[in-house]
C-alpha positions in Angstrom: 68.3 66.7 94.4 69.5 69.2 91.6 66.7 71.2 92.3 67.0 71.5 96.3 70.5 72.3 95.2 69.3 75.4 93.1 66.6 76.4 95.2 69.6 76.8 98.9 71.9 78.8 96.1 69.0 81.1 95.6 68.0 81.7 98.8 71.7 82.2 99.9 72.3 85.0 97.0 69.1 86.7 97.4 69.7 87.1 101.3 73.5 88.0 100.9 71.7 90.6 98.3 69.6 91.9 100.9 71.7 92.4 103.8 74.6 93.9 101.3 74.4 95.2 98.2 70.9 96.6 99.2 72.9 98.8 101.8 73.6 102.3 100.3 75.6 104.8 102.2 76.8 108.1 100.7 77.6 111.8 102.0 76.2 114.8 99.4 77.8 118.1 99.8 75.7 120.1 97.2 72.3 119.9 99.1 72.4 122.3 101.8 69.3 123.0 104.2 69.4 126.3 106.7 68.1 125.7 110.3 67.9 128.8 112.2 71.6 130.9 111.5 73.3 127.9 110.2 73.9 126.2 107.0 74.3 122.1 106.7 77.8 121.5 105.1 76.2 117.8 103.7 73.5 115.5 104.1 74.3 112.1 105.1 72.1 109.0 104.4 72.1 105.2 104.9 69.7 103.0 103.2 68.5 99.3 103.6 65.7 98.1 101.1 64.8 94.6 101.4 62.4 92.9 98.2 58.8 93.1 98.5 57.0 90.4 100.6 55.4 88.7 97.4 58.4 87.2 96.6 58.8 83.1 96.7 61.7 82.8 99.0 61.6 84.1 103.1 63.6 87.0 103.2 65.1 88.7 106.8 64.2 91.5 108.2 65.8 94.5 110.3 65.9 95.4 114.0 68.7 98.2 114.2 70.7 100.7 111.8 73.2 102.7 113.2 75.2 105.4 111.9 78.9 105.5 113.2 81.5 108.9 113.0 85.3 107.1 112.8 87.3 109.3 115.3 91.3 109.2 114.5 93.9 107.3 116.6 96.0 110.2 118.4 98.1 107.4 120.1 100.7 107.4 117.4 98.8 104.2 115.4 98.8 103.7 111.7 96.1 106.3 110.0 93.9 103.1 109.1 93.2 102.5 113.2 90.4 104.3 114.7 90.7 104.6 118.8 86.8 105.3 119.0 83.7 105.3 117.2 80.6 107.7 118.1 77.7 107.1 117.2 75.7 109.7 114.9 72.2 108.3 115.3 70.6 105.1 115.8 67.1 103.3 115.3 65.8 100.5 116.1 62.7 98.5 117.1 62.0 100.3 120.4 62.5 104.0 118.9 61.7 103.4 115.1 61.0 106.6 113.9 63.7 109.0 115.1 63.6 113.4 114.9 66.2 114.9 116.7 68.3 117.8 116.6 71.7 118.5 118.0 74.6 121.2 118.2 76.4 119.6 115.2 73.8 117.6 113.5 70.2 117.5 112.5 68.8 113.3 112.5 65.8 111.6 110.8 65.1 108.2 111.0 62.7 105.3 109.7 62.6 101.8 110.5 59.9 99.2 109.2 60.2 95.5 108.9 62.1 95.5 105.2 63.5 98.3 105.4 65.3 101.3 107.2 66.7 104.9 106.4 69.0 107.3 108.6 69.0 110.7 107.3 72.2 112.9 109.2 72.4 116.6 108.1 75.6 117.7 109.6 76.9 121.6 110.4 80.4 121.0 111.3 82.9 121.4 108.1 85.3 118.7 110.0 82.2 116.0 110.6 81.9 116.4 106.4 85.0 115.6 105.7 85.0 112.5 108.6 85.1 109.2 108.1 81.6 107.2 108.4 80.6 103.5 108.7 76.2 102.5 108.6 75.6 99.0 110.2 72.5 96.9 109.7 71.5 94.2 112.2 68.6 91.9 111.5 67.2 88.2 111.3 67.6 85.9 108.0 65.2 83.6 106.8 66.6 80.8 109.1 65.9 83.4 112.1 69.9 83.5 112.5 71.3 87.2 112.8 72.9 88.5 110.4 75.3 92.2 110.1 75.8 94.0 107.4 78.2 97.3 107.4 79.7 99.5 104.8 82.6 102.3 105.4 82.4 105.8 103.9 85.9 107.2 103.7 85.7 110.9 103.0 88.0 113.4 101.5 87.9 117.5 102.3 85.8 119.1 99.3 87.1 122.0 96.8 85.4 124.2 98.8 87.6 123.9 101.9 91.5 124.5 101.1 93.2 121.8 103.7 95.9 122.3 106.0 98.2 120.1 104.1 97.8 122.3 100.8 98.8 125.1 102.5 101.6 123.6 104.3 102.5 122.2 101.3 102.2 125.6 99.7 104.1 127.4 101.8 107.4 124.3 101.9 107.5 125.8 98.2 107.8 129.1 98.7 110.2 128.4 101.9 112.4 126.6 99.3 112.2 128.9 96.7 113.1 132.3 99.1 116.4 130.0 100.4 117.5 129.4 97.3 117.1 133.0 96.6 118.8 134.4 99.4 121.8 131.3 98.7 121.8 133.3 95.1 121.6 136.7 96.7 124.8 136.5 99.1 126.4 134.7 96.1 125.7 137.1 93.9 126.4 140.1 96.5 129.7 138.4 97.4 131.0 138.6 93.9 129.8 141.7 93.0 131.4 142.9 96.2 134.9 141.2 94.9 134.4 142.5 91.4 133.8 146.1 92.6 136.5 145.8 94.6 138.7 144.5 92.0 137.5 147.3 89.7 138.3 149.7 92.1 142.0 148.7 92.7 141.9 148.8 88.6 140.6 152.3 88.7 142.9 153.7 90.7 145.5 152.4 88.9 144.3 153.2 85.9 143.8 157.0 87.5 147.6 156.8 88.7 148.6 155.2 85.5 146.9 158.3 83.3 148.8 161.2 85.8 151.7 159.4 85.1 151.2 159.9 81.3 150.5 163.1 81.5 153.3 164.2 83.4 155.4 162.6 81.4 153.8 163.9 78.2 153.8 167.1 79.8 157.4 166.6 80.6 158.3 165.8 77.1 156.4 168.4 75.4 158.2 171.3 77.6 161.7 170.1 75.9 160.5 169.7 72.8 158.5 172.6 72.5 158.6 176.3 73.8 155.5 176.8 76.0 154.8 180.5 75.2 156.0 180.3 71.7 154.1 177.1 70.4 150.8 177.3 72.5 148.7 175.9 69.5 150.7 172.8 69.0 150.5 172.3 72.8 146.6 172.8 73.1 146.1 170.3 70.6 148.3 167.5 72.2 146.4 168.3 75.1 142.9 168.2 73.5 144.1 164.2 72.5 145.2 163.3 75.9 142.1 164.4 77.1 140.3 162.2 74.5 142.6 159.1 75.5 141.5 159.8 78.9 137.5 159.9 78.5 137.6 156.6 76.7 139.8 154.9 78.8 137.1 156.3 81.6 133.9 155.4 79.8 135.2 151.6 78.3 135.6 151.7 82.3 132.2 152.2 83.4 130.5 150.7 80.4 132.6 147.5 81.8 131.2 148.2 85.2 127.5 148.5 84.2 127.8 145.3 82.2 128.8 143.5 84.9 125.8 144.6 87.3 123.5 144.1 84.4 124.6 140.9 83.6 125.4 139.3 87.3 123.5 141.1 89.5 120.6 143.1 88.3 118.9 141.3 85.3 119.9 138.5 86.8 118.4 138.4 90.8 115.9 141.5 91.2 114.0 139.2 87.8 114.0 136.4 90.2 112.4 138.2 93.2 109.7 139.8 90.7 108.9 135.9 89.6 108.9 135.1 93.6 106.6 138.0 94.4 103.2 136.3 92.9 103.4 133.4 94.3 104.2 134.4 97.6 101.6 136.8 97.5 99.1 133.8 96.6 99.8 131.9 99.5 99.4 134.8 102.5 96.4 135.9 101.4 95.1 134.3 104.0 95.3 137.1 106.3 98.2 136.7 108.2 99.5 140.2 108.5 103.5 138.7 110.1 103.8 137.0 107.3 102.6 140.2 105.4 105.1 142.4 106.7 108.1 140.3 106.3 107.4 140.2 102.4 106.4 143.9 102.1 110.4 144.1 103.7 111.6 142.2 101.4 110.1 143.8 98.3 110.5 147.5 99.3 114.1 146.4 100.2 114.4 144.9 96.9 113.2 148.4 95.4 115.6 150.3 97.6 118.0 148.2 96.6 117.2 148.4 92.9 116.9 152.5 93.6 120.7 152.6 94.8 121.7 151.0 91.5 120.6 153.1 89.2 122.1 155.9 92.1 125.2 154.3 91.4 124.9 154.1 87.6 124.0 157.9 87.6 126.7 158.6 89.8 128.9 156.7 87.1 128.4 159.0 84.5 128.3 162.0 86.6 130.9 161.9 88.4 133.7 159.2 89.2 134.8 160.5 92.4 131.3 159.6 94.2 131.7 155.8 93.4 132.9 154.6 96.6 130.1 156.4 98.6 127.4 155.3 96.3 129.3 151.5 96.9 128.8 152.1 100.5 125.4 152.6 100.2 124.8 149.9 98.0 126.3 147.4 100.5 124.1 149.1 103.7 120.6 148.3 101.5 122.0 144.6 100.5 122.4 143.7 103.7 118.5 145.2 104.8 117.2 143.4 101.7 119.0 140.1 103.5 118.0 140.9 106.6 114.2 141.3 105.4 114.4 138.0 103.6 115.6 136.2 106.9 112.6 137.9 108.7 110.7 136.5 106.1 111.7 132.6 105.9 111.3 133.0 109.9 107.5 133.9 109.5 106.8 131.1 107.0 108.4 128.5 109.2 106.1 130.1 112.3 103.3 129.7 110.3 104.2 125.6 108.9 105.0 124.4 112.6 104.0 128.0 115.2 106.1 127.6 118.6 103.9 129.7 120.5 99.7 130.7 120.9 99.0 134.5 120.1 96.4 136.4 118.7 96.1 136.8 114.6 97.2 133.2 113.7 96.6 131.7 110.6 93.9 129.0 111.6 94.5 125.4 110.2 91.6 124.0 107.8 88.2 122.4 109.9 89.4 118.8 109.2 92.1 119.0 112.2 91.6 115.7 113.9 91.7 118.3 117.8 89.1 120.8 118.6 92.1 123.1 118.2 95.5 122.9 116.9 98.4 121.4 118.8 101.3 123.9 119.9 105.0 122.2 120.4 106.4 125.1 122.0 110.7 124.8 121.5 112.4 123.5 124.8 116.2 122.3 125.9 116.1 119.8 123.6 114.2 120.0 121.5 110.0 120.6 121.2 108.6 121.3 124.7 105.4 119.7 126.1 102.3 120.2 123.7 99.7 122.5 124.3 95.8 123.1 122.3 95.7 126.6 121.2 92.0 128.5 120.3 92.8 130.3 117.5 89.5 131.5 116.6 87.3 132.4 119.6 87.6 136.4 120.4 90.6 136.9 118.1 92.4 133.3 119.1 95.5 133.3 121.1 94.3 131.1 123.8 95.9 128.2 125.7 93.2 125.4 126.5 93.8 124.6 130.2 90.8 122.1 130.7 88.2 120.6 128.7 85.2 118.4 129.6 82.6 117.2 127.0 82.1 113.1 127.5 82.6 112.3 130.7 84.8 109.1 129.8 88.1 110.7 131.5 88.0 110.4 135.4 88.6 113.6 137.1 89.0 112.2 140.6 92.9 112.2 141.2 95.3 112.7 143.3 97.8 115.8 144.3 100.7 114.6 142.2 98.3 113.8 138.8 96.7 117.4 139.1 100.0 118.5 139.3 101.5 116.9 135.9 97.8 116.8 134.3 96.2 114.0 133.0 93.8 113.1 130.0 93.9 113.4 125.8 93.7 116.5 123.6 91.2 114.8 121.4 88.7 114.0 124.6 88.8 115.5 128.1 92.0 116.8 130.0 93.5 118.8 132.7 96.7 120.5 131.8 98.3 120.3 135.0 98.5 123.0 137.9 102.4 123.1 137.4 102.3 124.2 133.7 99.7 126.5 134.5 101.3 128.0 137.1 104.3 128.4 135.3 102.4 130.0 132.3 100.9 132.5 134.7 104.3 133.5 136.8 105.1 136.3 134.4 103.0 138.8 132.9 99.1 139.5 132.9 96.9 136.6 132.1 93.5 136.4 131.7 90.8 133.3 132.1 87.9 132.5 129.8 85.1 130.0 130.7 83.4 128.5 127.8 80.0 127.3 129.2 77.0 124.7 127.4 73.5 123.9 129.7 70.6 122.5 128.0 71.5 123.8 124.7 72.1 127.4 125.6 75.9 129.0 125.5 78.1 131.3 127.7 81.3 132.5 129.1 82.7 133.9 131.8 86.2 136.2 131.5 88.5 137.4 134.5 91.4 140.0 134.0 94.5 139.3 136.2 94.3 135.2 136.4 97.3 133.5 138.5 97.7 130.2 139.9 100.6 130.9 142.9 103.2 128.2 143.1 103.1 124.4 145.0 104.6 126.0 147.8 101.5 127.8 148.1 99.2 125.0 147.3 98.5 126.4 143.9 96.1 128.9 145.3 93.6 130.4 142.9 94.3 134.3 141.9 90.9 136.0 140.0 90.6 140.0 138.4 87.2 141.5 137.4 84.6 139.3 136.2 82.8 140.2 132.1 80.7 137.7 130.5 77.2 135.8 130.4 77.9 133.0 132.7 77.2 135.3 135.7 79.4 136.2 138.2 79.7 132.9 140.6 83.6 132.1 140.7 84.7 134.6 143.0 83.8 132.6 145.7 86.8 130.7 145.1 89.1 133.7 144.7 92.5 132.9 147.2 91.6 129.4 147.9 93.6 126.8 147.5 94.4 123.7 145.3 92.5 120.6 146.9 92.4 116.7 146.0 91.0 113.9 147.9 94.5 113.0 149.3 94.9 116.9 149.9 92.4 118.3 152.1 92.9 122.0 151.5 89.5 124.0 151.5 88.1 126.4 154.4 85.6 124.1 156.0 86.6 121.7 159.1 83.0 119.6 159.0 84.0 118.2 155.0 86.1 117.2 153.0 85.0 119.0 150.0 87.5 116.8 147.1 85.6 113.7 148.8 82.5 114.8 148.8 82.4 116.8 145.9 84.8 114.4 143.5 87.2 116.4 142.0 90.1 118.2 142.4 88.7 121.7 142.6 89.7 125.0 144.4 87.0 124.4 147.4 86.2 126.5 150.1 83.0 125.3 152.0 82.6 123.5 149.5 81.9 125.2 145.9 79.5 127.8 143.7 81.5 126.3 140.8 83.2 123.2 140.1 84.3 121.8 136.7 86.4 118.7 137.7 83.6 117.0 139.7 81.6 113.5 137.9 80.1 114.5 134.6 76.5 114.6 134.7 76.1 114.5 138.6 73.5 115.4 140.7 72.8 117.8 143.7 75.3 119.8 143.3 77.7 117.1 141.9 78.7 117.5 138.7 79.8 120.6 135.7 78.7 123.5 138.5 78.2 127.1 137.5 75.9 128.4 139.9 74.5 131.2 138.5 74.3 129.5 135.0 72.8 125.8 135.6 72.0 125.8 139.0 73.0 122.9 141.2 72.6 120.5 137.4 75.5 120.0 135.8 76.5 121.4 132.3 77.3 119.6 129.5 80.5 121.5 128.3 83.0 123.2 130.0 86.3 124.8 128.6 89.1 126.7 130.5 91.9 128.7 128.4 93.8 131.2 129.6 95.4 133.7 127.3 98.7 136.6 127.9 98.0 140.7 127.7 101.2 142.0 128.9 
């Protein structure tokens, strides 16, 4: 009995061993491989070694391993709930030996009876720094099945400075310029006072020494006879004269002590301390953020300039004080108005209300494909927006994106309207943001295109989409690009939905027929809201660029010129 006891505890462990501690799972970042242009960020594997066959107890054996990327909850869910997981690469018994190649990733794969191996080279900085979870199915001894699954949760490596650092980053050097300009109107205000105060005392002081002179003078013409005593007179004069330059230079030594000691030792130190730091964190590139601080620091030197104006002017000559205080005063209020230019770059940089060209891009770990805008409304943030800040100089808004094909683009008028869909999958903005995005100014479209592994793009100059009233007709410039030229056919046709028949044919109803809410005519050369992966002219269209098949990517952003 003892020893059927022993012999079911050792079977149990050495299986449990098998289909779990033998599972290894880890990301390298310091082997890299090159494949054509581009360079793997890390090489992902996941291991399952059984014990060799010799041994005396029946162990299990594997019929799938597949490798799992965690995508992040965008529904407002705690960070530790995942909405989705895609898989990375999979084999099993039907396809056990696995070679492929994708846009992001580069997959080998090995599957024998004891054993099994997924090897995932990866090109995209954001899949490295993903979260990743390998799972093992396969038979036990008993021929019951059995799952065994390990989570790998990744962090962003040194390499890659993250968008929290530099948020971070920058929230210290916001707080740090505040409390400087707090300190700088401080200061200013009392020097202000204090000069002010100083200059009531001067006067004074002037009036008071005019006073004593006349009445020395006064005195000295009854005591003495001016044209017979002229060398007693001189030298009474020579000593008032004397009383007078050190009563004026214990004045302006008092004066310089003060701006030494309050002002200028005191506040220009602190900027100087400021300036490294500052200059640390926008080397980025972001020239706004540039400028503002170059303000700041040549209105700093200006300002420092007109002190030591004011210091000559001093000892120079008294009577110039109050015009070298008014100068003073005009480049302490352009060094404050340079610092306020400067906190209102940083914060456009932390949280950026609108999508132009030249912004500071966010690390390759943002959970989008592009960064979310919250543009400011009436109260508060407006309706989001995904801004491209990177392709052709950034500074475009996404207007539609298709990749999956697990968001359903047949709707109705009223859902094109207010857009439908996710920012982290597929969407549609909605026709009555874009038309309100392209009522004013120039706009101009870009088409990002994928077919059978090739890329390209199609750009038109002077984009529009009219108003509701007019059925959100379709307004197109001068085609550029590699797509070729096959959207024009649409050019002044209007919006059309399947409850919305508005296209040019009277045999067809094109939204029907074709799917999607598109701008039809009779019916389409192109058409990127009709059933991913369709057939026959259903599907991703671009004419010229995949035929009547249906790409695999599509991308619409539109982006202001003037």
């Amino acid at each position: 009995m003892k020893s059927e006891l022993f012999s079911t505890v050792a079977l149990i462990f050495l299986c449990f061993n098998a289909s779990c501690e033998g599972l290894q799972f880890a990301l390298n970042r310091d082997i890299q491989v090159v494949v054509g242009s581009r360079i793997s960020c890390g090489i992902l594997l996941c291991e399952e070694k059984f014990p060799p066959t010799n041994t005396s107890i029946s162990i299990s054996s594997i019929f799938n391993m597949t490798v799992f990327k965690n995508q992040p909850s965008c529904s407002g869910t705690s960070e530790d709930e995942y909405k989705t997981r895609v898989v990375v690469a999979s084999i099993n018994s039907k396809h056990s030996n696995i070679s492929r190649i994708t846009d992001a990733t580069r997959a080998f794969g090995i599957l024998g009876r004891r054993n099994a191996s997924l090897r995932i080279e990866m090109f995209k900085h954001d899949d490295c720094s993903s979260d990743f979870t390998c799972e093992v199915y396969g038979l036990d001894s008993q021929r019951k099945s059995f799952l065994s699954t390990t989570t790998l949760l990744q962090q962003q490596g040194d390499n890659y400075m993250s968008y929290e650092i530099l948020a971070s980053s920058l929230r210290e050097v916001k707080e740090k310029v505040v409390r400087l300009a707090v300190k700088l109107e401080s200061a200013f205000t009392g020097v202000s006072s204090q000069i002010s105060s100083l200059e009531n005392k001067m006067s004074s002081l002037e009036n008071t020494m005019d006073d004593k002179i006349d009445s020395k003078l006064s005195a000295l013409n009854k005591e003495y006879n001016l044209d017979g005593n002229k060398y007693v007179l001189t030298k009474k004069l020579s000593t008032l004269r004397r009383e007078l330059s050190d009563a004026q230079q214990n004045f302006e030594t008092n004066i310089l002590d003060y701006i030494d000691a309050r002002f200028f030792s005191n506040q220009i130190e602190l900027i100087h301390k400021l300036r490294g730091s500052i200059s640390r964190v926008i080397s980025s590139g972001d020239n706004a953020l540039k400028a503002a601080f170059d303000n700041v620091v040549s209105s700093q030197q200006t300002y420092q300039e007109s002190i030591e104006k004011f210091q000559s002017h001093l000892y120079s000559n008294t009577g110039k004080v109050q015009s070298t205080l008014g100068e003073v005063n005009g480049h302490m209020s352009q060094l404050r108005k340079s610092i306020r230019n400067l906190k209102s770059s940083i914060a456009d940089i932390m949280q950026p209300s609108t999508c132009k060209r030249g912004m500071i891009r966010p690390s390759s770990s943002y959970p989008y494909p592009h960064p979310v805008i919250y543009p400011p409304g009436k109260s508060g943030q407006g309706p989001p927006y995904l801004c491209d800040m990177f392709t052709d100089g950034g500074g475009w808004i996404v207007i539609q994106r298709r990749s999956t094909g697990k968001v359903d683009f047949y709707r109705d008028w009223e859902t094109y309207k207010e857009g439908f869909g996710t920012f982290d999958d597929e969407f549609w903005l909605g026709n009555e943001r874009i038309q309100a995005f392209t009522s004013s100014g120039i706009w101009e479209l870009r088409v990002d295109l994928k077919y059978k592994g090739k890329e390209a793009y199609a750009l038109y100059s002077n984009f529009k989409v009219e108003s509701e009233w007019r059925q959100y007709t379709l307004r197109l410039g001068e085609y550029s690009g590699t797509a070729g030229e096959s959207f024009d056919y649409h050019n002044g046709q209007k919006f059309s939905t399947y409850d919305r028949d508005n296209d040019s044919t009277k045999y067809q109803h094109c939204a029907e027929t074709q799917e999607g809410g598109w701008w039809y005519k009779a019916c389409d050369y192109v058409n990127l809201n009709s059933r991913m992966n369709g057939k026959l002219d259903k599907g991703l269209e671009w004419h010229k660029f995949a035929g009547q098949d249906s790409c695999s990517f599509s991308e619409m952003k539109i982006r202001r010129v003037a």
